[in-house]
C-alpha positions in Angstrom: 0.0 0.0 0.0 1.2 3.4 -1.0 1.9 5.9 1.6 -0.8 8.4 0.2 -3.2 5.2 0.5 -2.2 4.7 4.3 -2.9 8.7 4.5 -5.9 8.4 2.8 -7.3 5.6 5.3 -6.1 7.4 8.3 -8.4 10.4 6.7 -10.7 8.1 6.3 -10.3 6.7 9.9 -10.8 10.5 11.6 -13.6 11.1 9.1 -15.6 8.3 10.8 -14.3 9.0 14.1 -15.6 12.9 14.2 -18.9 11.4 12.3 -19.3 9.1 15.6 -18.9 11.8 17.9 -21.3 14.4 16.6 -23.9 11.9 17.0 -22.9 10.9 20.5 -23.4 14.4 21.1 -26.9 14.9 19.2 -27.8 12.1 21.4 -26.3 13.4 24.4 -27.9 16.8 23.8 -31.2 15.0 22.9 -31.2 13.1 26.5 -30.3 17.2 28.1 -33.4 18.4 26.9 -35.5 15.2 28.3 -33.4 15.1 31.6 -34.4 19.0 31.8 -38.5 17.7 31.4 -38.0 15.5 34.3 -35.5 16.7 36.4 -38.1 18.0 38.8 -40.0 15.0 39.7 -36.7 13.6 39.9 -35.9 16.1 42.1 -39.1 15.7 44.1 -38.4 12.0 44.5 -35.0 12.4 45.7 -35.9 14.9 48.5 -39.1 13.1 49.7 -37.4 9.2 49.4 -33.8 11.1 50.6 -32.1 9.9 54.0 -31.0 13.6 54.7 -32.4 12.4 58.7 -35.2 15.6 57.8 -32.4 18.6 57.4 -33.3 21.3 55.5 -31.5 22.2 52.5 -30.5 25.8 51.4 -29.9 27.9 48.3 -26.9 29.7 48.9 -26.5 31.2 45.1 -29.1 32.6 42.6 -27.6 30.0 40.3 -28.1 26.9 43.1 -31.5 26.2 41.6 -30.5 26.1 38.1 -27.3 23.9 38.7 -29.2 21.2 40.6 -31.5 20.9 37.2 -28.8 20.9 35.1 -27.1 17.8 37.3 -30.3 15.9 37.0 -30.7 16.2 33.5 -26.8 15.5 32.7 -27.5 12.3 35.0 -30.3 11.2 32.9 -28.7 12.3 29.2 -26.0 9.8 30.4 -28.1 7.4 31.4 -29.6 7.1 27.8 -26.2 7.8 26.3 -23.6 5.3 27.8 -26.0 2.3 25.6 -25.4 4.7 22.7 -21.6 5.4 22.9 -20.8 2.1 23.3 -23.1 1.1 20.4 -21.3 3.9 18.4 -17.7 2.4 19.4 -18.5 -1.1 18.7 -19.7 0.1 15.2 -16.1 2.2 14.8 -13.8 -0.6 15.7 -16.3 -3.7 14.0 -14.5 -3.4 10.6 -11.6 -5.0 12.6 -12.7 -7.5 13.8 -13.9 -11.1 13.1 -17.4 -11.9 12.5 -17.8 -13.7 16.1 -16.0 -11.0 17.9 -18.0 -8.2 16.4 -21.2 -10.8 17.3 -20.4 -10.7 20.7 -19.8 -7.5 21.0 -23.3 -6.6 19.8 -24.7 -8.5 22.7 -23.1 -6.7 25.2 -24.5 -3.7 24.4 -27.7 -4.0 25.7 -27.0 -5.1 29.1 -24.7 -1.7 29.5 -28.0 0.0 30.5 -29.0 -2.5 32.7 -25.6 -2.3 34.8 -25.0 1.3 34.3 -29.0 1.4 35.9 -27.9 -1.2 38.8 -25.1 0.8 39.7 -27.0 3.8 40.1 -29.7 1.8 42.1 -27.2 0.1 44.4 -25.2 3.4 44.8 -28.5 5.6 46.0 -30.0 3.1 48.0 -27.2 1.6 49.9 -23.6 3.8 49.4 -25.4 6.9 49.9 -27.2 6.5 52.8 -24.7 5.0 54.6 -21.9 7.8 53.7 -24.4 10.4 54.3 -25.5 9.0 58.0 -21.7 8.4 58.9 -21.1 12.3 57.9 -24.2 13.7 59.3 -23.4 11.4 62.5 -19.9 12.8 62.8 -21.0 16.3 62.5 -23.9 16.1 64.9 -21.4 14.3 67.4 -19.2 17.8 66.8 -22.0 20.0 68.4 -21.9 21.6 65.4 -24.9 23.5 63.3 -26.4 21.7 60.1 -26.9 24.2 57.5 -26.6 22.2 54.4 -26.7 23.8 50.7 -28.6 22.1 48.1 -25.5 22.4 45.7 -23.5 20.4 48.2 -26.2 17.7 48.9 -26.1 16.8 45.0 -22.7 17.0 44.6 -22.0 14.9 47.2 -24.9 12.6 46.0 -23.4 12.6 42.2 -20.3 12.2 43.4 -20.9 8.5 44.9 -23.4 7.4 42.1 -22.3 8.4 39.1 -18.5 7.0 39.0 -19.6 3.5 41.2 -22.6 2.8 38.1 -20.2 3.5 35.6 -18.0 1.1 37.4 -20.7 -1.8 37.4 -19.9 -1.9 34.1 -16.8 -3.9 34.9 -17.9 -7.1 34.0 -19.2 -6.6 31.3 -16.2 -5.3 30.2 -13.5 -8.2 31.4 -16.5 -10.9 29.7 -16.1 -9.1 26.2 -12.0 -9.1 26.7 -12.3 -13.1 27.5 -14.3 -13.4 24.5 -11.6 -11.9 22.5 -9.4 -14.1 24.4 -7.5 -10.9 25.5 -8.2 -11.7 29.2 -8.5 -15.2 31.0 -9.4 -16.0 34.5 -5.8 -17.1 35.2 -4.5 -13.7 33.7 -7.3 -12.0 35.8 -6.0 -14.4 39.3 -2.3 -13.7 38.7 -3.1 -9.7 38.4 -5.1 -9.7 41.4 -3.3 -7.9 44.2 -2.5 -4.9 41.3 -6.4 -4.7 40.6 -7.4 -4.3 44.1 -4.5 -1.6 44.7 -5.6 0.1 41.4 -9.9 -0.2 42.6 -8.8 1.1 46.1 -7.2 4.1 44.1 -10.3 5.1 42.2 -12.9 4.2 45.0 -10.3 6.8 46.9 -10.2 9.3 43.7 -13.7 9.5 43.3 -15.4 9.6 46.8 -15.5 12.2 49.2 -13.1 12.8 51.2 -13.7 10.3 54.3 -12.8 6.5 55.1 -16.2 5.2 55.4 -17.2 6.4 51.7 -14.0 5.4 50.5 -14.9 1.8 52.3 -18.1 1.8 51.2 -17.3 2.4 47.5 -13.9 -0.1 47.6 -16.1 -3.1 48.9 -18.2 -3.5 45.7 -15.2 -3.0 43.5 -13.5 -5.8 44.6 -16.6 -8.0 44.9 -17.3 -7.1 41.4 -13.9 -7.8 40.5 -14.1 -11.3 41.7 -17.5 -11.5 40.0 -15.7 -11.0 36.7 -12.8 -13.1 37.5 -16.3 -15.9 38.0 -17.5 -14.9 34.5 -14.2 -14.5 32.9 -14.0 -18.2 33.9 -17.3 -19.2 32.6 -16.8 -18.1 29.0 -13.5 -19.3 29.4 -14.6 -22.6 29.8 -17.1 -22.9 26.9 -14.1 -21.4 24.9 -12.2 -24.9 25.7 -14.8 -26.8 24.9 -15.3 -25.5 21.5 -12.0 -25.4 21.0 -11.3 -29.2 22.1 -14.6 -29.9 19.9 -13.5 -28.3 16.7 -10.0 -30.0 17.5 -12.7 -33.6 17.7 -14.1 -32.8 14.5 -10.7 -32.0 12.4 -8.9 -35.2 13.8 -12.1 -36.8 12.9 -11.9 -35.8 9.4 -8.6 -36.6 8.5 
């Protein structure tokens, strides 16, 4: 191939690349606008299911208001979206790959909601609460005054959920890299201790700043690492079988 060909397909390459990322952002923009119809009985469930122990909550900016909508409907445009993008990157990288790799990779896709949407659910209603009683516990044991801003609350809230739902996306993730025989269970075992030192890391990086979130968010990351490690083995498995029964089949026909 000629070195203006190579240039040519590398054109080619960003030409499909920026054409992928407008639409993740139509889409992204698309699911703003919804999140911004719903954000208030979103908002309304939040506060009246919330485990704020009945504290008030406070604007302390004109903009306060505005900012918690906005967070809402960012949430809920990347709820819809994450399906999308990875539906857009599995269409980017397909030419590449073989016909069963790019089939299996099209059956992920779908079930990227459904963790992204157990994340969230497991983050709200059992992180959350728990961080947010330790911290309310600590400050009432201070003697000091709650006066808690709205802005905070969220942020704290989006904080936790957010980063752990995108995490529960994790074994997903190692299952598709088994399936391209990129990861195996033993790869997965022998890496072990460096996984858990790299999820303590990010449950650190991405929690507030206290031990009992950071413990609370660390916990499921290494449970759900060993949960992939589990699946990892399972399609590892029916991998050898194949294999031993195409290996059958070819001694058979000679």
């Amino acid at each position: 191939m000629s070195l203006e060909a190579e240039e040519m397909s590398l054109v080619d390459h960003l030409t499909e690349l920026r054409r992928r990322l407008i639409y993740v952002l139509i889409v992204f923009a698309a699911g703003l606008v919804l999140g911004l119809f719903v954000a208030k009985p979103i908002y309304l469930y939040l506060i009246s299911a919330d485990p704020a122990q009945g504290f008030v909550l406070h604007a302390f900016s004109f903009w306060d208001g505005i900012g918690m909508y906005m967070k809402i409907a960012m949430a809920v445009s990347l709820a819809f979206s994450v399906p999308f993008i990875v539906f857009q990157l599995w269409a980017f990288i397909s030419p590449g790959l073989r016909p069963v790799e790019r089939s299996a990779a099209l059956r992920y896709v779908p079930y990227v909601f459904v963790l992204f949407i157990l994340g969230v659910a497991f983050a709200y209603y059992i992180v959350f609460p728990m961080a947010l009683s330790f911290t309310i516990s600590i400050t009432r044991s201070m003697g000091l005054e709650e006066t808690y801003g709205i802005a905070e609350y969220f942020n704290f809230l989006f904080s936790l959920v957010i980063p752990l739902a995108l995490l529960f996306e994790l074994p997903l993730i190692v299952m598709f890299l088994t399936k391209l025989r990129v990861l195996n269970p033993l790869r997965l075992r022998r890496m072990r201790r460096y996984a858990y030192f790299a999820l303590v890391f990010i449950a650190v990086v991405i929690t507030p700043p206290d031990f009992i979130s950071d413990f609370l968010v660390t916990i499921p990351l290494l449970v759900l690492y060993e949960f992939s490690v589990f699946l990892s083995a399972f399609v590892y498995r029916r991998q050898l079988a194949e294999d031993a029964q195409r290996e059958a089949r070819y001694i058979k026909a000679e």
